[in-house]
N, C-alpha and C positions, 0 to 999 in steps of 0.2 A: 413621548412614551418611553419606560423603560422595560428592558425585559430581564430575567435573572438569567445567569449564564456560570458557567465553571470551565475553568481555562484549564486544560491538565496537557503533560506534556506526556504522550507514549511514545517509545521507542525514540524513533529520530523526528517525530514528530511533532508540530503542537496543535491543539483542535479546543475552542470550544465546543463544549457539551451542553445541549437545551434538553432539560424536561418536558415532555411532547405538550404536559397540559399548559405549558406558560408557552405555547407560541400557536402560530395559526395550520388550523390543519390543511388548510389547502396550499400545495403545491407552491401554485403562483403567489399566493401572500405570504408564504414562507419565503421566496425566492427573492421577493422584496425586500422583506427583513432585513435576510440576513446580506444584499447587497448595499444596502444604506446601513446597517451594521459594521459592515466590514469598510465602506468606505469604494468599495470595486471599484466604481467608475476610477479610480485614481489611480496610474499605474503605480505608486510607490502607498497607496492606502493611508497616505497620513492622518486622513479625518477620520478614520474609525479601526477596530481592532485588528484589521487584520496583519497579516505578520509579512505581505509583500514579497513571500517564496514561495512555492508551490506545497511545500512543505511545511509552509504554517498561515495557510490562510484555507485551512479546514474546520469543516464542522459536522456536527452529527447530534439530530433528536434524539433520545432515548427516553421507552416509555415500556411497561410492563407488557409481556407477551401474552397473547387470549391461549396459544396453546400449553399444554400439555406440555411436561419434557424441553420449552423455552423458558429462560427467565426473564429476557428482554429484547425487546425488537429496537436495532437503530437504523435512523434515516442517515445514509452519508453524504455529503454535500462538501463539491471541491469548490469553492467558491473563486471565481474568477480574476484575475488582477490588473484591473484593467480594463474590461472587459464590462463590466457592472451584468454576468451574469454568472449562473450557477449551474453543474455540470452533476449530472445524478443517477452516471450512468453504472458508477463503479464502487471498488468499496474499497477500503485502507485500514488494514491491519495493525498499523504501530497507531491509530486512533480507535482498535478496536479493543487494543491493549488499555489504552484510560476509562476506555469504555465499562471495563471487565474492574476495577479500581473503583470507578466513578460509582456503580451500583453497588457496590460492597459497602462504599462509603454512605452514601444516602441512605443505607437500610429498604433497599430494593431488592438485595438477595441477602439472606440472613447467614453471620459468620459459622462457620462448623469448625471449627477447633483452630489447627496451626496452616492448613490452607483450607480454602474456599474456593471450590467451584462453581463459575458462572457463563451457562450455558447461550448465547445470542445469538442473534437472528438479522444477517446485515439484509434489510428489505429492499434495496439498491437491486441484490442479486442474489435474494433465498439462499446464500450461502449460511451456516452454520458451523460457529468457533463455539472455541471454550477458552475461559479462561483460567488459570489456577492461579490465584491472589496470595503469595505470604502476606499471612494476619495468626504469624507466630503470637501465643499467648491469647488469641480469640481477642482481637482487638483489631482494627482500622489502624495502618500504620501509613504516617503523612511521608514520610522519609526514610531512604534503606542504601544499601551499597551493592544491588545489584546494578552492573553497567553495560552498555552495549556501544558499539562499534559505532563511532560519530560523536562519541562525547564522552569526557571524565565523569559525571556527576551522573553520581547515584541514584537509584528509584526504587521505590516497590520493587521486589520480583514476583514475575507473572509471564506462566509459563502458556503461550499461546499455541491451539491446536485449530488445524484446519479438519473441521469433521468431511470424508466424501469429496472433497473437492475438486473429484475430473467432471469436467463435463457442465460444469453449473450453467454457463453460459450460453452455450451453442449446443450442449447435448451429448458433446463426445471431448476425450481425452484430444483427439487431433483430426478438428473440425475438417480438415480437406483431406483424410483418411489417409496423409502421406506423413510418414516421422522426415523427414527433410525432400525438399525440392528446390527448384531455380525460381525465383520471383525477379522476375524481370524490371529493373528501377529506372524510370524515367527514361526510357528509351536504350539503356547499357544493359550490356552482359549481364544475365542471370545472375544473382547473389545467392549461396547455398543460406537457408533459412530454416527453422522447425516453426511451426504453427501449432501455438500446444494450449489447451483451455485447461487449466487446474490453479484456483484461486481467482483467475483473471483471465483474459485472455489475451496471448504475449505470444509475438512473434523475434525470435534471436535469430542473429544472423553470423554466421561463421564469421567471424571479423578478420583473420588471416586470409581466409577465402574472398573476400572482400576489397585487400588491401587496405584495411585498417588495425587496429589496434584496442585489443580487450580488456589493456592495464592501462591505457590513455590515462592521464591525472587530468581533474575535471576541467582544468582551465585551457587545455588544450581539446580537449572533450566538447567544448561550443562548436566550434568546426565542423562537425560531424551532427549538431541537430536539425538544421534544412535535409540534410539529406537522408536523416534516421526518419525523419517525419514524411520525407517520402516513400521510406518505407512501411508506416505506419500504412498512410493513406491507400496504397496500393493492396497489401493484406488483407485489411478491412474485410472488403465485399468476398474476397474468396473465399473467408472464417464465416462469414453471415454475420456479419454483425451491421451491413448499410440494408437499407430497401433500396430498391432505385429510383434515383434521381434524389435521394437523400444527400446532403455535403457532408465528406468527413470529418471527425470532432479533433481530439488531440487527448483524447482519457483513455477508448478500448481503439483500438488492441493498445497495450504496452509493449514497447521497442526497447530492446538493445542489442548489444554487442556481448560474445561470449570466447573467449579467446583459452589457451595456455595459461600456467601457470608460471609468472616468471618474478624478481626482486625487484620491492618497489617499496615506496615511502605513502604510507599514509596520510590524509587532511590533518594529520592529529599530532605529525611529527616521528608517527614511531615506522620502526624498518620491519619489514617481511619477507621473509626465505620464498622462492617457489615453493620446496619443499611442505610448508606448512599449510598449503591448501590446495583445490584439486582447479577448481577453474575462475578466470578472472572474469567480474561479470560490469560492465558499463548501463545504466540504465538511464533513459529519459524521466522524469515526471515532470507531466502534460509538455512544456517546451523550453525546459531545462534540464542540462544532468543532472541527474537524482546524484544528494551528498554520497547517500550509501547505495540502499536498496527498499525500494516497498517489500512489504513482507509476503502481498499477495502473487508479487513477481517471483522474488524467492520459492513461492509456492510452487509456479511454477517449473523453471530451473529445478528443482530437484525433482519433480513428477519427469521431467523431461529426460533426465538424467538416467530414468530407468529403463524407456524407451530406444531398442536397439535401432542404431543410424541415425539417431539424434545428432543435432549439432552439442548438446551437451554431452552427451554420451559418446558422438565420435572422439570431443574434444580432450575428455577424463581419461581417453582410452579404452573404452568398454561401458558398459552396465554399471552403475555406481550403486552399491550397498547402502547401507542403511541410513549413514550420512552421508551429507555432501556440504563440503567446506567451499563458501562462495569468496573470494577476493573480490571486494567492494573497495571504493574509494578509501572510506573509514575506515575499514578493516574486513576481520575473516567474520562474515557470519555462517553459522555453521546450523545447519537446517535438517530435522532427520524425518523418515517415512517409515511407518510402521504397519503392519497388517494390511501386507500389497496382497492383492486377489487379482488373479490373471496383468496383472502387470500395473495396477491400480491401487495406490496408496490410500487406505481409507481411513489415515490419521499420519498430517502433517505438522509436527511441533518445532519451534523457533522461541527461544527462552529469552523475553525481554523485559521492560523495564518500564513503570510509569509515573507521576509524580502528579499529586491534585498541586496546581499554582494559583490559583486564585478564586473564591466565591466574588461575582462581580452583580452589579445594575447596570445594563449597555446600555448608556441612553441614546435612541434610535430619530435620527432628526427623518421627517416626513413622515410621520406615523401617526399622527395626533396629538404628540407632546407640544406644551407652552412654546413660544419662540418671542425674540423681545423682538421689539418693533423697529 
């Protein structure tokens, strides 16, 4: 069997994109697929597409919205490495950026002049983006020179917004009604933490307060994932995100470390002032250092930012305005919040970058395709 597929790379990401009508709508036969697609069972993926880092062994269906005011609804799907399964509890931003690209290009949302607005619906988590596509000159453009943090090379620009974003998850800005408390890890002294649901649901942990370090460079940054991940696991249930007697996953909540601003050398080679940004931020995805930063984590760091006694906001010094410049591995992503109502950002934008890589046929072994004998 083969299926069609489109490789696109957003942000720091890369994701194949399915057309909902060329794959199976159930769940579980989806979940097949795309693990015999990708090759999962294999910790390095060699026999099928996927890209053997957490940050490109993604995928997402898109298929037209039944609502009003949607253009498109995606399924997002962290595909597992190793693992031979798929994880569908969350959503990913720098894939929702090809996303917003992807539909423009298929003529699934129709061009309006020099950008294009495209409105999506991640079904993962009823969250609600938009994205603004240059299509300078009312045209599909395969190739552009906007860049983001994690790499040279250019993409479309597409300016992504988080419609509403507190609460999507659990219901509230900060599901255990406290902007920072002690979470107790693994039997040791409290770690000061915020538990904050905006984009995702992500718990930071003072990392001085910690004794750790929130400009860590990633290689020294392993060190610290056994015991971020127990701090994952421990959060969890108190956010509401376990039932009980449920085992915890390694997707929600999202961990990291949020420190000062201090000079450091980027994955990329280039140097950074403290001065040039306000806090450094270390994140996991699933159970690696993220190169940079998800954009839905981003989300929230800067919602958290606004919240007084936050570990983000202790850490800036105060209450952060309209932006907030993140120190990532890669570099500064720089994040802003607009039209806050009682302390609640109801439009968060992060200006990134996406690139169509390839129209493909993924030929899917165990699915019904020919096999030689």
């Amino acid at each position: 069997m083969h299926t069609p597929a489109t490789l696109v790379r957003g942000g720091t990401s890369k994701c194949w994109l399915f057309n909902q009508v060329d794959v199976p709508a159930g769940r579980g036969e989806l979940e097949s697929l795309l693990v015999s697609a990708y090759g999962s069972t294999d910790p390095v993926e060699l026999d099928g597409v996927g890209g053997a880092t957490p940050t490109t062994s993604k995928a997402a269906v898109v298929g037209a919205a039944p609502d009003a005011g949607v253009d498109v609804d995606y399924l997002f799907a962290q595909v597992g490495i190793g693992t031979g399964s798929v994880e569908w509890t969350s959503n990913c931003g720098n894939c929702a950026t090809g996303v917003a690209l992807y539909a423009v290009a298929k003529g699934m949302v129709a061009i309006t002049g020099d950008r294009t607005r495209v409105v999506m619906r991640n079904t993962n988590t009823g969250a609600v983006l938009e994205g603004l596509v240059d299509t300078t000159g009312g045209v599909v453009h395969h190739f552009g020179r906007q860049t983001v943090p994690g790499t040279r090379a250019g993409g479309v620009a597409v300016g992504l917004t988080f419609r509403d974003p507190a609460g999507g998850t659990t219901g509230s800005l900060l599901p255990t009604g406290q902007a920072v408390q002690g979470l107790p890890v693994a039997g040791a002294e409290p770690v000061r933490v915020s538990m904050v649901d905006a984009g995702a649901p992500v718990v930071l942990v003072d990392a001085l307060g910690a004794g750790r370090d929130g400009a860590v460079p990633l290689e020294r940054m392993a060190a610290d994932v056994p015991w971020l991940r127990t701090v994952r696991h421990t959060a969890a249930p108190l956010m509401g995100l376990l039932k009980p007697g449920q085992e915890p996953g390694d997707a929600v909540p999202k961990v990291g470390l949020v420190g000062p601003p201090v000079p450091y050398t980027t994955t990329l080679g280039e140097r950074i002032a403290a001065e040039d940004y306000d806090i450094s931020v270390r994140m996991l995805s699933m159970n690696a250092p993220h190169p940079a930063i998800g954009l839905t984590s981003a989300v929230a760091v800067a919602a958290a930012g606004l919240v007084e006694d936050s570990v983000v906001c202790r850490t800036a010094g105060g209450p952060t305005d309209e932006w907030l410049r993140l120190g990532t591995p890669a570099g500064i992503v720089a994040v802003r919040c607009t039209d806050v109502r009682d302390g609640l950002p109801q439009r968060v934008t992060v200006q990134r970058a996406a690139r169509l890589l390839a129209d493909a046929r993924i030929y899917v072994p165990g699915t019904g395709g020919s096999q030689a004998a």
